[in-house]
C-alpha positions in Angstrom: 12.0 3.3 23.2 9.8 3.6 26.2 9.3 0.2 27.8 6.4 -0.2 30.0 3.6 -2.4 31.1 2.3 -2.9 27.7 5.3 -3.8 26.2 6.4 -6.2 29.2 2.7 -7.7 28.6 3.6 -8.3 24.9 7.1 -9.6 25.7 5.5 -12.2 27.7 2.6 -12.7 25.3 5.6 -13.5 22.7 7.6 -15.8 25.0 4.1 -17.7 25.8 3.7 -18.0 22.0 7.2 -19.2 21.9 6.4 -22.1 24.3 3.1 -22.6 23.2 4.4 -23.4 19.7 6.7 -25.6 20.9 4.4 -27.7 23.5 2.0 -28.6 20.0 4.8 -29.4 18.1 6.3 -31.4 20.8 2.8 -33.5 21.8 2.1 -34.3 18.3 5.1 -35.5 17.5 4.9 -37.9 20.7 1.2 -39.0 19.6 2.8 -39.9 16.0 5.7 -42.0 17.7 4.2 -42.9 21.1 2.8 -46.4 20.3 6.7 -47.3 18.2 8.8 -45.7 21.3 8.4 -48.4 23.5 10.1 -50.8 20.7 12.5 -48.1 19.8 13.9 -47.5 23.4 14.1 -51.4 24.4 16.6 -51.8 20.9 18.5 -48.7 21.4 19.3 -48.6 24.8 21.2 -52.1 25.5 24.7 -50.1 26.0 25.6 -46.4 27.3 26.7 -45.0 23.8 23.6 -46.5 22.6 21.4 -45.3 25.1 22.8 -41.5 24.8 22.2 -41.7 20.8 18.6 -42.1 21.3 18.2 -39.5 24.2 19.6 -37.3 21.4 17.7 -38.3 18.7 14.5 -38.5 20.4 14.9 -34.7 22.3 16.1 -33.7 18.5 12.4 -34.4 17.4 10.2 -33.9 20.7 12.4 -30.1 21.0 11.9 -30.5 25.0 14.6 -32.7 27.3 12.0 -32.4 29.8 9.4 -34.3 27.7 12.5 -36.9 27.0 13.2 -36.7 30.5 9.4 -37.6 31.3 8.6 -40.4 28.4 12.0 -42.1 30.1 10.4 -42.3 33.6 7.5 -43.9 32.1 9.9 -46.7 30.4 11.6 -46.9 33.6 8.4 -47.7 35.6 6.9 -50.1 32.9 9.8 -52.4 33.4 11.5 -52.0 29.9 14.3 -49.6 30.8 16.4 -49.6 34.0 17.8 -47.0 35.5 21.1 -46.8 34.3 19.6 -47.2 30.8 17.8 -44.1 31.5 20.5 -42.2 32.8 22.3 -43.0 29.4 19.1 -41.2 27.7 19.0 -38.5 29.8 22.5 -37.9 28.8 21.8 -37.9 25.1 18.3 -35.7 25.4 20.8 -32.6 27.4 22.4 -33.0 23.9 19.6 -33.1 22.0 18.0 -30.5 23.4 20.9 -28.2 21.4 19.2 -28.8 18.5 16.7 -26.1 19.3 19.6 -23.7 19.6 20.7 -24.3 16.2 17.3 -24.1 14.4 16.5 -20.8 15.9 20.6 -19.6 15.3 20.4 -21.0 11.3 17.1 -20.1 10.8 15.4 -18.1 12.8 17.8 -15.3 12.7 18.7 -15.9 8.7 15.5 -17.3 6.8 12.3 -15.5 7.5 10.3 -18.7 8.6 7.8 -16.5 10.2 6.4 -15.4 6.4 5.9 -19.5 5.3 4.4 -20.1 9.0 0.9 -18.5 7.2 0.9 -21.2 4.4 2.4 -24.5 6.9 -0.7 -23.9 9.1 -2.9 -23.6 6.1 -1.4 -27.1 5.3 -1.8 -28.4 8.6 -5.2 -27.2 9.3 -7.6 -29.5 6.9 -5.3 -32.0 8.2 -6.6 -31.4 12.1 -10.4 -32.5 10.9 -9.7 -36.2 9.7 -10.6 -38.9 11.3 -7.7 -40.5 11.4 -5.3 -40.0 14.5 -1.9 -40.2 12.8 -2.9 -37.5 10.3 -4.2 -35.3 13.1 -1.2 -36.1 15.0 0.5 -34.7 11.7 -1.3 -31.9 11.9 0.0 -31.0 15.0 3.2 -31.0 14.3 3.3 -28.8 11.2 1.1 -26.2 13.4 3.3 -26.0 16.2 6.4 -26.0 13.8 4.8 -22.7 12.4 3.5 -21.5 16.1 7.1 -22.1 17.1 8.8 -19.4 14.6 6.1 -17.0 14.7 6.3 -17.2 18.6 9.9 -16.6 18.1 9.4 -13.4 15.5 7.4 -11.7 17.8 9.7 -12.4 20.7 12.6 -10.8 18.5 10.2 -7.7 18.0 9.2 -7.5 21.5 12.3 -7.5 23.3 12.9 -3.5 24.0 16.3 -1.9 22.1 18.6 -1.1 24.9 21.2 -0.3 22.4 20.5 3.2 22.7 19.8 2.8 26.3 23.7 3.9 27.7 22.4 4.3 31.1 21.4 0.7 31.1 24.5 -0.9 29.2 26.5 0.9 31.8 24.9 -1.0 34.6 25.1 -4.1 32.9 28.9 -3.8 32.3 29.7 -3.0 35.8 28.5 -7.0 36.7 30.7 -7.7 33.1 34.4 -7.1 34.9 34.5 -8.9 38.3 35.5 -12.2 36.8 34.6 -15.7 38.3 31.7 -13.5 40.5 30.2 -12.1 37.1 29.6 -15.9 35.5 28.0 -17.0 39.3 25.9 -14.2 39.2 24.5 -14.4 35.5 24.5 -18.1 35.8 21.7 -17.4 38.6 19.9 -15.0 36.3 19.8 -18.0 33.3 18.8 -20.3 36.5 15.4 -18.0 37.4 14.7 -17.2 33.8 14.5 -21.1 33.1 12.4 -21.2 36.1 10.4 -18.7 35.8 9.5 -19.6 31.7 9.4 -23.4 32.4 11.7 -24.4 29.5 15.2 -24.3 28.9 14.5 -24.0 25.3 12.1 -20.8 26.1 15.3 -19.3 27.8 17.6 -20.2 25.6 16.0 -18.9 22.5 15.4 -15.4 24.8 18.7 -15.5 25.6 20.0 -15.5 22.0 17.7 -12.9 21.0 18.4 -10.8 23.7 22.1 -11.1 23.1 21.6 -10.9 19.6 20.4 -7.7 19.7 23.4 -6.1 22.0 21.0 -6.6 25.1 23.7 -8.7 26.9 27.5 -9.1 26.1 28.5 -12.5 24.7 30.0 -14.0 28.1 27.2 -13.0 29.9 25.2 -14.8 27.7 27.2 -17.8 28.0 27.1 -17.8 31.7 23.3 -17.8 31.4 22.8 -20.7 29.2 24.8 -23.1 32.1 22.1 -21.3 34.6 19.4 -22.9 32.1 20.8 -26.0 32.4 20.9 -25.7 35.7 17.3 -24.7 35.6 15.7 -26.9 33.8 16.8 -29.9 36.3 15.2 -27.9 38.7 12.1 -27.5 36.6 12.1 -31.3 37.0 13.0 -31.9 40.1 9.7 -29.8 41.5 7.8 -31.4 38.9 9.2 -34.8 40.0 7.9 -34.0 44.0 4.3 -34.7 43.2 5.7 -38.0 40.9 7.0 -41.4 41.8 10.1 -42.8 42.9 11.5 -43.3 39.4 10.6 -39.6 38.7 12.7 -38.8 41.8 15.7 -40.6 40.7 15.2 -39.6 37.2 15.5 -36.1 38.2 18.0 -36.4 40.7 20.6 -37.9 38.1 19.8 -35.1 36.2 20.7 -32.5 38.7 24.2 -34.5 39.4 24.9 -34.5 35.4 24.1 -30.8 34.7 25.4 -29.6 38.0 29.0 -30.8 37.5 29.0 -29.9 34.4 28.5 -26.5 35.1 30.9 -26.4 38.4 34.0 -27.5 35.8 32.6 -24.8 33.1 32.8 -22.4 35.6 36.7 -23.0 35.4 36.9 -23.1 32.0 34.7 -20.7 30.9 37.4 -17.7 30.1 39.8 -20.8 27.9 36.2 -22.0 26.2 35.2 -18.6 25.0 38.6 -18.0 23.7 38.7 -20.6 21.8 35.2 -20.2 20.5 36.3 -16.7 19.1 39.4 -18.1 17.6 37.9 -21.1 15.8 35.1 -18.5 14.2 37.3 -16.2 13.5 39.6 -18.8 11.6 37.0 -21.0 9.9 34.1 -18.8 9.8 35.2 -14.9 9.5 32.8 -14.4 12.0 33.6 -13.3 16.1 30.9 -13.1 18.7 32.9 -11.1 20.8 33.8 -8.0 19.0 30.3 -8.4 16.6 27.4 -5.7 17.3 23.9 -5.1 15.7 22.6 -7.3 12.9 25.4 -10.1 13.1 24.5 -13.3 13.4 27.9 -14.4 14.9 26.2 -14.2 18.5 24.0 -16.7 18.4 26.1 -19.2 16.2 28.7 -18.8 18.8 26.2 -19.4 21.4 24.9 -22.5 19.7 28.6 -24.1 18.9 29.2 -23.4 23.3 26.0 -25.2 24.4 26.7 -28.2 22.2 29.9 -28.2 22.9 29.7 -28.0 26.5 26.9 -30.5 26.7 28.9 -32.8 24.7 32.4 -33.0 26.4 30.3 -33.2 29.7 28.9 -36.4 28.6 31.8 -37.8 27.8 33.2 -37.0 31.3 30.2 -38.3 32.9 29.6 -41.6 30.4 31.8 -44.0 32.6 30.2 -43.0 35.9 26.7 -43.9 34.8 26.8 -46.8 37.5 27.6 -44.5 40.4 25.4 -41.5 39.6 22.6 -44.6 39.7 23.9 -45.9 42.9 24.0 -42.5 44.5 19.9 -41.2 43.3 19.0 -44.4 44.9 20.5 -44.0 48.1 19.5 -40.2 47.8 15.7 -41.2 46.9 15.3 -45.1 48.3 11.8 -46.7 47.6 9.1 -47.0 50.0 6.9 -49.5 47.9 8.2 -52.2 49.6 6.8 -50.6 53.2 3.2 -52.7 52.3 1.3 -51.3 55.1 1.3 -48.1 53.9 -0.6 -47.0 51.1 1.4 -45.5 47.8 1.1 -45.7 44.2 4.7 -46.7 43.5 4.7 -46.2 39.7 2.0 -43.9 38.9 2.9 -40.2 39.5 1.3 -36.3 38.8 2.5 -33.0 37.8 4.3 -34.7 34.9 4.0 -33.7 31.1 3.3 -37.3 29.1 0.8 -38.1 26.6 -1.8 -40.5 27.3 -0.5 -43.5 25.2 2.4 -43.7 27.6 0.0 -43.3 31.0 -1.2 -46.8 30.0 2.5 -48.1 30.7 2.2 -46.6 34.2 -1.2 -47.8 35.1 0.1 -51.4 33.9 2.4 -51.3 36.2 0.3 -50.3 38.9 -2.3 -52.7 38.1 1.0 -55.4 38.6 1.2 -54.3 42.0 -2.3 -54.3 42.6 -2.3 -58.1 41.5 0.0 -58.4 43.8 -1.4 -56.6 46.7 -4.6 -58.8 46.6 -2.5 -62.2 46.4 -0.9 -61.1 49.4 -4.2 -60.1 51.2 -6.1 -63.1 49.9 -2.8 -65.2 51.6 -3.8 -63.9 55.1 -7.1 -66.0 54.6 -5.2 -69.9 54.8 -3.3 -68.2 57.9 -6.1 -66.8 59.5 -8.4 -70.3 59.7 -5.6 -72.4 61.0 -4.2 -69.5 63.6 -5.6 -70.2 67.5 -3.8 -67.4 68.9 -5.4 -65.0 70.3 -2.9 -62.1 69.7 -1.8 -63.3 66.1 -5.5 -63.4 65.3 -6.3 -59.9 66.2 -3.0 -59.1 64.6 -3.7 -60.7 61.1 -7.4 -59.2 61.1 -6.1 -55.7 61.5 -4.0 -56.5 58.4 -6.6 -57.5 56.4 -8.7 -54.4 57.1 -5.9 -52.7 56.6 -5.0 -54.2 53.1 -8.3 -53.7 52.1 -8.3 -50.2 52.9 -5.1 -50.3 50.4 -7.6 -51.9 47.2 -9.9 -49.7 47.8 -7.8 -46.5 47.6 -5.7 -48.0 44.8 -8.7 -48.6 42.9 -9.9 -45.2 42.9 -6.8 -43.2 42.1 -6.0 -45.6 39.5 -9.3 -45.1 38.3 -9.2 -41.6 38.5 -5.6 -42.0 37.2 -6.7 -43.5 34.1 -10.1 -41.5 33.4 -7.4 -38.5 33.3 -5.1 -40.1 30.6 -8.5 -41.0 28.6 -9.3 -37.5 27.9 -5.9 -36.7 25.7 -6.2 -38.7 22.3 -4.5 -42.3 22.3 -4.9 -44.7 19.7 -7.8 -47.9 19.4 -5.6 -50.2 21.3 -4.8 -48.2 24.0 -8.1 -46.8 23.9 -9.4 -50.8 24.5 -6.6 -51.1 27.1 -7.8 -48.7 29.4 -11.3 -49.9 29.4 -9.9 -53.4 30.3 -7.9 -51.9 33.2 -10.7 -50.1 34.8 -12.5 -53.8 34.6 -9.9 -55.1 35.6 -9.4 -53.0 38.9 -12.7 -53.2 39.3 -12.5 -57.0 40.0 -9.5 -56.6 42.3 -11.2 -54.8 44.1 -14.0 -56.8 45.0 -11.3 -59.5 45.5 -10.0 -57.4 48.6 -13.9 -56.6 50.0 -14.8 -60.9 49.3 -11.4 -61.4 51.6 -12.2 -59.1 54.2 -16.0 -60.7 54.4 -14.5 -64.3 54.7 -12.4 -62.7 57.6 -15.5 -61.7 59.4 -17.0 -64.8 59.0 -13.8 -66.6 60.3 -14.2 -64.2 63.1 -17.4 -65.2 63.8 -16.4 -68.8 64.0 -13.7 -68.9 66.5 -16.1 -66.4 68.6 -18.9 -68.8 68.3 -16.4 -71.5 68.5 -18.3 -73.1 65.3 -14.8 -75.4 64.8 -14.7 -77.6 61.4 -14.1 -81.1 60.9 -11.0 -82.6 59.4 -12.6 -83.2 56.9 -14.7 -79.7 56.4 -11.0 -77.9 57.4 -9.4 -80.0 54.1 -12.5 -78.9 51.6 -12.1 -75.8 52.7 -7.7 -76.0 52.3 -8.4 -77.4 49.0 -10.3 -75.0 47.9 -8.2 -72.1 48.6 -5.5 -73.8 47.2 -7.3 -73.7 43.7 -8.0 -70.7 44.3 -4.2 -69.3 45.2 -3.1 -71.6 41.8 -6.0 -69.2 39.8 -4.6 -66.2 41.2 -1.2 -66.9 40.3 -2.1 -67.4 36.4 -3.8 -63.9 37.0 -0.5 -62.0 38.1 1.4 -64.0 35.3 -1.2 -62.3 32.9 -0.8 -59.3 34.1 2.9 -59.2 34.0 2.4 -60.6 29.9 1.9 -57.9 26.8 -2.1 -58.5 26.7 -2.0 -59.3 23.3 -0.4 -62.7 23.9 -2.4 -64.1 26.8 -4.4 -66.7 26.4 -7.9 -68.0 28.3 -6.8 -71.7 28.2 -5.0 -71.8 31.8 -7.7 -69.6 33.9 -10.7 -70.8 32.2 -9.5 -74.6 33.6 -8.6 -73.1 37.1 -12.1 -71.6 36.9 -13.7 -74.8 36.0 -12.1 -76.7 38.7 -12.9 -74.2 41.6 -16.6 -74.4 40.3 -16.3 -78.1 40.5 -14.8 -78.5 43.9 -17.6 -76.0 45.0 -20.5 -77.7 43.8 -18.9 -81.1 45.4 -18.7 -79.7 48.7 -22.0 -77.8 48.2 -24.0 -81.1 48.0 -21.6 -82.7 50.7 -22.6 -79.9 53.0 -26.6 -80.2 52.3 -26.6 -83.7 53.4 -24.6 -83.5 56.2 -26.8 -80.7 57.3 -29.9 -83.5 56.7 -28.2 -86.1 58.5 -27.0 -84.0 61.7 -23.2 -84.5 61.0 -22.8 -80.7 61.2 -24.8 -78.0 63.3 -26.3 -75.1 61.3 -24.6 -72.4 62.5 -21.7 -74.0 61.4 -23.1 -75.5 58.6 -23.8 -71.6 57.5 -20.3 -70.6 58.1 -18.6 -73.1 55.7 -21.3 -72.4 53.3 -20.2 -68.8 53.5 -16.8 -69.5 53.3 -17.2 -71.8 50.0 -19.4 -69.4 48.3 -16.9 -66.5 48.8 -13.9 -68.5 47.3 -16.0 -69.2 44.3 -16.9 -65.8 43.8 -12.7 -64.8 43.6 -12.9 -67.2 41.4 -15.2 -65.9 39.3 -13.3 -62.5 39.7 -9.7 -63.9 39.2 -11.3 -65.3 35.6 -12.6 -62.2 35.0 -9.5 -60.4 35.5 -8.1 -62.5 32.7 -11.0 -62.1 30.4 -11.0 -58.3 30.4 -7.1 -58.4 29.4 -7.6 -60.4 25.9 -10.4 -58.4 25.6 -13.1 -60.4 25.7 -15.1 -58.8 28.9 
């Protein structure tokens, strides 16, 4: 068979199929479960052995660790997994992701799913035109399930047969007889293909077609499916250099886990296939090392060493789940506590994720953001009462700094969540992102009310326009309502939005409009009477009006999260 640009076109054509497949079937099957997993995770994850069960079981249905790997990150930074709970998962989605091993060993290579594929995308199709999410969702998932095994036919037919090829067979069995060297060598060629395809399932399902049809010998093949998992953690790691912190560590324990597991395979490898042969030899009349042609011991035998492998290296690794979390933190610390720099701690690009599980993120985000601007608007009480000259200068700078921070935040947030609208999400999260981008929207004009107070405080110690006891009290008062509103803010941010109630900021709200029209009128008559000079007069007036207008914001902030702005 002559093998040339056509044919290595429609080999990748296939394996593109192949992944395309899988990425439908894997995205609907997240938009079904997306809005349950966050219930799910929080129940299944309160030990180790729990926590690996559901990696498993949630890779087993999403067919990608990577996606696992990625929804996991989003738990982590929405505060309802920590980071030894997700290294538990991570654990469970390397086993998980055997599964697709085994579907494509017992059926793709036995059972001719490729001729039903027709008919389960004639079912699925109608399905894609309601206008009901789920069923759509549904939809999805049947299609891809078809995409997948067609993808995987065509890969079987476009793979070239080198069985005829001696030439070829010859050079490959010269790399087949230098021992330890030969597994390092083909683990590096399973590490590129991973990299190169983008999915350790991709590679592993050319892997067993390509050894299933004599292309490579059995322990070659085996060598490559450790460089996949090897390769995949690399997938993630580059994909987690553009992400957050979580990402970071995320990835990083999953390096440390896949990496050790291979170093101690390496060992083992000569005892493991041994014993692979024996045991299908004994129990299933079946040997991948002496089969050729049309058996389907190869890829059985291929299937039984990745699960096995990825099981006994969890259970190695299961008690040191504490120290591979201590170690990615030291290795990756955070720099979100550095709050005169700017960085979105929690929200993170170049990751796969479906847009029901961006709105964890942005909450988070939005968290800090609350935060942020209580901190800023803070710098207000210490600026009025500071008379030196240095400090001053120092705590102005800081405001215009932190300013700078709400206004950046506000836009990539913004941009952040305009992104995660395109994708389909459900009514409530739907609802939730148009409350956030209110929400952010008030925040922000939080930060540019603060920095206007500052210039007007400014303004006064240059003019030397000093308040009375009495006007410097009003004035303390005031922000002291306002700090109390603020607080109920973040504590309704921090809440599920569903059970926040109005009843606590709509009385803060009430009382800073209270205490402003009080010292409104006391202002206007001491203005009349000559008690206080206009320029300063204009000043306080400024300074009033500005806390009543956070006010106003604050409230707002809290309105937009139960919905009703």
């Amino acid at each position: 068979m002559e093998f040339g640009i056509i044919e290595l076109l429609t080999l990748i054509g296939a394996l593109g199929f192949f992944i395309y497949g899988m990425k439908v079937m894997s995205d609907g099957i997240q938009k079904v479960a997306g809005s349950k997993m966050r219930s799910i995770l929080s129940k299944m994850t309160s030990t180790r052995f729990l926590g690996i069960t559901t990696g498993f079981i949630l890779t087993a249905l999403l067919q990608s660790s990577s996606a696992t790997t990625v929804m996991i990150v989003s738990f982590v930074n929405a505060g309802l997994l920590s980071l030894v709970e997700s290294i538990g998962v991570i654990m469970g989605a390397n086993i998980g992701t055997t599964i697709t091993a085994w579907l494509i060993s017992l059926l793709g290579f036995k059972v001719k799913i490729s001729s039903i594929a027709l008919p389960i995308i004639a079912f699925g199709f109608p399905m894609m035109f309601s206008s009901r999410s789920n069923i759509k969702a549904w939809a999805e998932v049947l299609i891809g399930f078809a995409l997948l095994f067609m993808g995987l036919d065509e890969l079987k037919e476009s793979v070239p047969n080198l069985k005829e090829n001696t030439e070829f067979l010859a050079f490959l069995s010269s790399y087949a007889n230098m021992g330890v060297l030969s597994t390092i060598l083909f683990i590096g060629v399973g590490t590129i293909l991973t990299l190169v395809v983008q999915s350790s399932s991709a590679a592993m399902a050319l892997t067993l077609v390509m050894c299933y049809e004599g292309y490579i010998p059995f322990e070659l093949a085996t060598a490559m499916v450790l460089g996949e998992n090897i390769g995949t953690t690399i997938t993630a790691n580059l994909a987690a250099l553009v992400g957050n912190v979580h990402a970071k560590r995320a990835a990083r324990a999953h390096f440390i886990f896949n990496i050790f597991g291979v170093i101690w395979m390496i060992i083992a490898l000569p005892f493991f296939i041994k014993m692979i042969d024996s045991y299908m030899t004994s129990y299933m009349n079946l040997s991948p090392l002496s089969s050729v042609g049309e058996s389907v011991a190869v890829p059985i035998g291929l299937s039984i060493f990745h699960t096995t492998f990825n099981i006994l290296n969890v259970l190695f690794l299961v008690w040191f789940i504490p120290l591979i979390s201590r170690t990615v933190i030291r290795m990756q610390p955070s720099k979100g506590e550095i709050d005169e720099e700017f960085h979105l701690e929690h929200i993170g690009g170049g990751l796969m994720q479906t847009a029901e599980l961006s709105v964890l993120e942005a909450k988070k985000e939005i968290i800090k953001f609350g935060e942020i601007t209580t901190r800023l608007f803070n710098m207000i009480p210490k600026l009025i009462k500071e008379t030196d000259n240095k400090k001053f200068d120092s705590l102005m700078k800081r405001i215009r700094k932190y300013e700078d921070i709400t206004d950046k935040m506000e836009i990539e947030i913004a941009d952040y969540l305009a992104k995660s609208a395109q994708g389909e999400m459900s009514d409530s999260a739907s609802i939730k992102v148009r409350s956030m981008i209110s929400i952010i929207n008030d925040m922000e004009r939080i930060g540019d009310i603060c920095y206007q107070m500052s210039i007007s405080i400014e303004r006064k110690k240059e003019k030397k326009a000093d308040f009375t006891n009495e006007a410097t009290k009003s004035i303390e008062n005031m922000l002291s309502e306002v700090q109390l509103s603020l607080n109920i803010m973040n504590n309704n941010l921090n809440s599920e939005y569903v059970q926040v109630s109005l009843t606590e900021a709509s009385s803060a709200e009430i009382n800073i409009n209270n205490i402003r029209n009080k010292l409104r009128k006391s202002y206007l008559r001491k203005i009349e009477r000559g008690e206080m000079k206009i320029q300063t007069g204009m000043i306080y007036n400024n300074l009033i009006h500005s806390l009543e207008k956070i006010g106003d914001h604050i409230f707002n902030v809290s309105e937009a999260i139960v919905g009703d702005k």
